[in-house]
C-alpha positions, 0 to 999 in steps of 0.5 A: 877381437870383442866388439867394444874394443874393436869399436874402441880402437877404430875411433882412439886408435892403436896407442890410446887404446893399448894404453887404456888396455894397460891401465884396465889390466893394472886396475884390476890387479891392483883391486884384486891385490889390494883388497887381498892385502887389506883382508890379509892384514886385518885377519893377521893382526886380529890373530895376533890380538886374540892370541895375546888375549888368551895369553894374559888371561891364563895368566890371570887366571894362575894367579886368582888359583894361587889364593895369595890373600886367602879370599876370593875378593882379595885374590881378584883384587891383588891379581888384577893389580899385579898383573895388567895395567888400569887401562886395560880392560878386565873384570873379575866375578865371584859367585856367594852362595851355592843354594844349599841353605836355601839361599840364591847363589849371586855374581858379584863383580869384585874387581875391575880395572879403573878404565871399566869400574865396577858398575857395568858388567862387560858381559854376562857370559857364564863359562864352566869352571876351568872353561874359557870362551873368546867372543870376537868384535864385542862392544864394551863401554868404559867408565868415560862412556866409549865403546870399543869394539874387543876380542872378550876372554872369559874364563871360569876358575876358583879361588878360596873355593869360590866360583870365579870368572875372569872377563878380559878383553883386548881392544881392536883399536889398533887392528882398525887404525892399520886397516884404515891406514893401509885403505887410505894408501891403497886408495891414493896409491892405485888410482896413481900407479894406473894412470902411470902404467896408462901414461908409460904404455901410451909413450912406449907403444907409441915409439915402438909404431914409430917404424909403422908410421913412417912406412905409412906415410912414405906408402901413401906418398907412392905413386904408380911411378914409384914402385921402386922405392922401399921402406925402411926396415927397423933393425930390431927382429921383430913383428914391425921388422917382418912387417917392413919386410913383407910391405917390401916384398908387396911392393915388389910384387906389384913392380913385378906385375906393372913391369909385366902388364906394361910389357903385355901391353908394349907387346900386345901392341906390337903383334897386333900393329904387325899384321894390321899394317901388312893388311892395310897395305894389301888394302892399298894395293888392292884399291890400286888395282895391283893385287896377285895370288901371293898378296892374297896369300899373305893377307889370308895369313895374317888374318889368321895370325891376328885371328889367332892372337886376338883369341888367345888374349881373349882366353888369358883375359878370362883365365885372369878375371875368373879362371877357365872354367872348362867343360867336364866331359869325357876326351880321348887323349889319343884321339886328339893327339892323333888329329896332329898326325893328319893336320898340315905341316906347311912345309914344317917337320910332319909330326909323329904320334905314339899313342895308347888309349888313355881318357881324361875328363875335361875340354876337348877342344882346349886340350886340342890347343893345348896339344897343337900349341905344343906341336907348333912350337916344336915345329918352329925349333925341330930340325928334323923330327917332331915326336908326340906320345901319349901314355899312362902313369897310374892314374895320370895321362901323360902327353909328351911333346919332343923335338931335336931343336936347340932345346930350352935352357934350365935358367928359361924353364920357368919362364916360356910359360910367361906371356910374349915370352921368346927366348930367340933374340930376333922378333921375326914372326915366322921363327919366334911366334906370337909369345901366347901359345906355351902361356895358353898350356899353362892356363889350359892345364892348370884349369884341368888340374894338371901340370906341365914341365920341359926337361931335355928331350931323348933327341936333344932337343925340348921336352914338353910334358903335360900331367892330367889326372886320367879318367877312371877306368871302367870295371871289365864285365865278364861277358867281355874278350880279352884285350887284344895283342898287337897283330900285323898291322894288315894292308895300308888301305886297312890302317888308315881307314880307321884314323880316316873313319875317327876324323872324317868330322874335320874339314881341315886335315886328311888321313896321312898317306900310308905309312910304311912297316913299323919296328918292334921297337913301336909295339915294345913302347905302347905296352898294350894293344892299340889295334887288333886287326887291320880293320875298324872292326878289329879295333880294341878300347877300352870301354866307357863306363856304363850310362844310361841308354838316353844318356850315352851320349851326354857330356858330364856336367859339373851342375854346381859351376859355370863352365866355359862354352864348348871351344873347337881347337882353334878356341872359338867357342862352337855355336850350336844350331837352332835346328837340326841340320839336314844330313849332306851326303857323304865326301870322300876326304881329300888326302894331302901327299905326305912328304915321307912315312910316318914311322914311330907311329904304333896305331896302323 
């Protein structure tokens, strides 16, 4: 919009300045159209005089040439009197003397109709013989002493073998009282139909933002408490219309979001009261002295549970007021797959892995949450099996989350992903969860630009899969072997050395116990070598792509955001040492007895 209307609408409003738009847009015209008219007109009627003047002195001048009276004086005489009226203007000149006998040839007016005389010439304009010569707008005096302005006709002729010339002239007195008559109606007439066009736009834009005002005043009269109202919708199909309807669905929206941050907080409320009342319980028995191994237990447990809340509410309030912001690094997403291979299950079903090589570029410690927040949630439903794969699509790692529970039904597809959302009915702690895990993946995996979906698992129970754009993969050098074909996975001692040698760094979780043969069915599914012996020697991945000696070891930066700070998988952020750290001696890991083998797995 140009500043001075803008200027103008914010201090007279819609209605004044559309009305004063209106009569600006009608001035103009009417100037534009008016003066047209006039100039048209004039030019008009000014032909139309000019032409009858042409007309009536051809016919003047047929008469002088027909020599009626025998001499040239008679014939002007006889024409002009037959011919126009004395109230015209018109003179006739005949020339005595051609110079041959030495005499000088003189002009001399012999006829003239009574409203010019004979005394004042008209003009001394002299054309050739059977030449005629039209001057515009010449003054002409009368006998009364007037001057008019005319259209002058000279015409040179003979008559009685004299010279002779015509001067006839047409007034332009009607041609002026038109134009001033067509002026004063103009002047009178335009300013008239402004202030109306003004006037009728003012009272029409005013009715048509009568819906517009009614929906600002019912609006400004809402309060928090009153999100449920709607304002009217006009039935006319038109912008004020689709206005109405786009505030309704605002006000929607926003009764939508306050249902949503009331229940977040009704919820919140509840899950924190929970564990704070089982530890101010313990707390009480311990002041009275009554605490056992299994009171402990339960307040450790439900430290961690509110431990775990508390920093998943955390990470949705940063992911609300500025997005996660994680940092950009290369991860294998095997990797961090197999770590739920060796994590304790506590009596839950024990997780199987399938895994290819595949790297993304993103957190590592967010995507772990993401993939155990996943394995949880599917241990909480699984009847027997739990199946975690990670693959490749083209250029998008793939990570699939199975069980063979009750499944999700396709009405709550979209909605597990909302916050303390539990589609169970009973809000017992140890079946439902806490609500925040799923909407964490969510937030998690949008922030990598990925997507996650649940389809209906190849057991019958929930699929989760999650979508993340895969790290390009680094061009082959030709000094470099062959990938390797999937070999026997050697003695049990051999495979697990390498899982154990990849997580010694983790204190909570073990190498799983030896797992027993795999079925063919495991090598058809990775669709590539994982392993090419039984040793961490004979191990086959792909390659990093090529760095900088003093770089092969730095992260990949994104310099021009701010990223979040580095996060174990549990979400709390890793706080680096000031100094560096004086080496320990090496610990054997401890290995927890796994309940049963761990088939399906294809990394030996």
């Amino acid at each position: 919009m140009p500043r001075p209307l803008g200027w103008l609408r914010a201090r007279m409003g819609v209605r004044a300045v559309s009305a004063l738009s209106a009569a600006i847009v009608v001035a103009l015209a009417l100037l534009v159209a008016g003066a047209a008219l006039v100039l048209l007109v004039r030019q008009s009627l000014y032909q139309q005089v000019k032409a009858d003047a042409k007309a009536q002195a051809q016919v003047i001048v047929a008469r002088l040439e027909g020599n009626w009276r025998g001499a040239a004086n008679e014939n002007a005489r006889e024409a002009l009197d037959a011919l126009i009226r004395q109230s015209d203007l018109a003179q006739v000149r005949v020339k005595y003397g051609d110079g041959d006998d030495g005499d000088t040839p003189t002009w001399t007016i012999e006829a003239g109709t009574d409203a010019v005389g004979r005394n004042v010439l008209m003009s001394d304009v002299r054309p050739a013989d059977d030449e005629t010569v039209v001057q515009s707008n010449v003054p002409v005096r009368k006998v009364d002493g007037t001057v008019v302005d005319t259209v002058l006709v000279a015409s040179g002729t003979g008559s009685a073998s004299r010279d002779v010339i015509l001067l006839y002239a047409a007034p332009l007195t009607a041609v002026d009282a038109t134009t001033h008559t067509l002026l004063f109606y103009l002047i009178w007439g335009v300013p008239l139909l402004i202030l109306v066009a003004g006037v009728t736009t003012y009272l029409f834009s005013g009715r048509a933002l009568r819906p517009v005002e009614a929906m600002r005043k019912q609006v400004s009269a809402m309060t928090e408490k009153e999100l449920g109202q709607r304002v009217p919708v006009p039935p006319a199909r038109d912008e004020v219309g689709r206005l109405a309807e786009t505030m309704n669905d605002m006000l929607a929206r926003l009764q939508d979001a306050q249902g949503v941050q009331r229940r977040f907080v009704a919820d919140a409320s509840h899950e924190l009261r929970s564990p704070l009342a089982t530890i101010a319980t313990g707390l009480e028995l311990m002041q009275n002295g009554t605490v056992d191994g299994s009171t402990i237990t339960a307040l450790r447990g439900e430290a961690a549970r509110l431990n775990n809340l508390v920093d998943g509410l955390i990470l949705l309030a940063r992911a609300d007021e500025r997005g996660l912001q994680p940092r950009r690094e290369e991860v294998d997403l095997d990797e961090v797959a197999e770590l739920e291979r060796g994590r304790p299950a506590e009596g839950a079903v024990v997780a199987e892995v399938r895994a290819v090589p595949v790297r993304v570029i993103g957190d590592r410690g967010q995507l772990a949450r993401v993939v155990r927040n996943l394995v949880d949630n599917a241990r909480r439903h699984a009847r027997s099996r739990v199946l975690v794969t990670v693959g490749r699509d083209g250029d998008t790692a793939v990570l699939e989350v199975s069980d063979d529970g009750p499944g999700v039904p396709q009405a709550d597809r979209a909605r597990v992903f909302e916050r303390f959302v539990r589609l169970d009915d009973a809000r017992a702690r140890a079946d439902g969860g806490s609500g925040l895990g799923l909407a964490i993946v969510a937030e998690v995996v949008a922030a990598h630009g990925g997507t996650v979906e649940v389809a209906d698992g190849p057991d019958g129970g929930a699929l989760f899969r999650v979508r993340i754009p895969a790290a390009p993969a680094p061009e082959a050098q030709p000094d470099e072997a062959p990938s390797a074909e999937v070999a026997s996975p050697g003695t049990p001692e051999q495979a697990a050395a390498p899982l154990a040698k990849r997580t010694a760094s983790h204190d909570w979780f073990s190498a799983p116990a030896p797992p027993g043969d795999a079925g063919a069915g495991d090598a058809a599914w990775t669709g590539e070598a994982v392993w090419s012996g039984g040793s961490p020697e004979g191990r086959s991945r792909a390659p990093r792509a090529a760095l900088p000696p003093d770089a092969q070891r730095q992260p990949v930066r994104d310099e021009e955001a701010r990223r979040d700070p580095a996060t174990s998988p549990t979400g709390i952020p890793v706080v680096e040492p000031a100094e560096p750290a004086e080496p320990k001696p090496a610990r054997r890991p401890h290995r927890f007895p796994s309940p049963r083998p761990q088939p399906g797995s294809a990394m030996r």
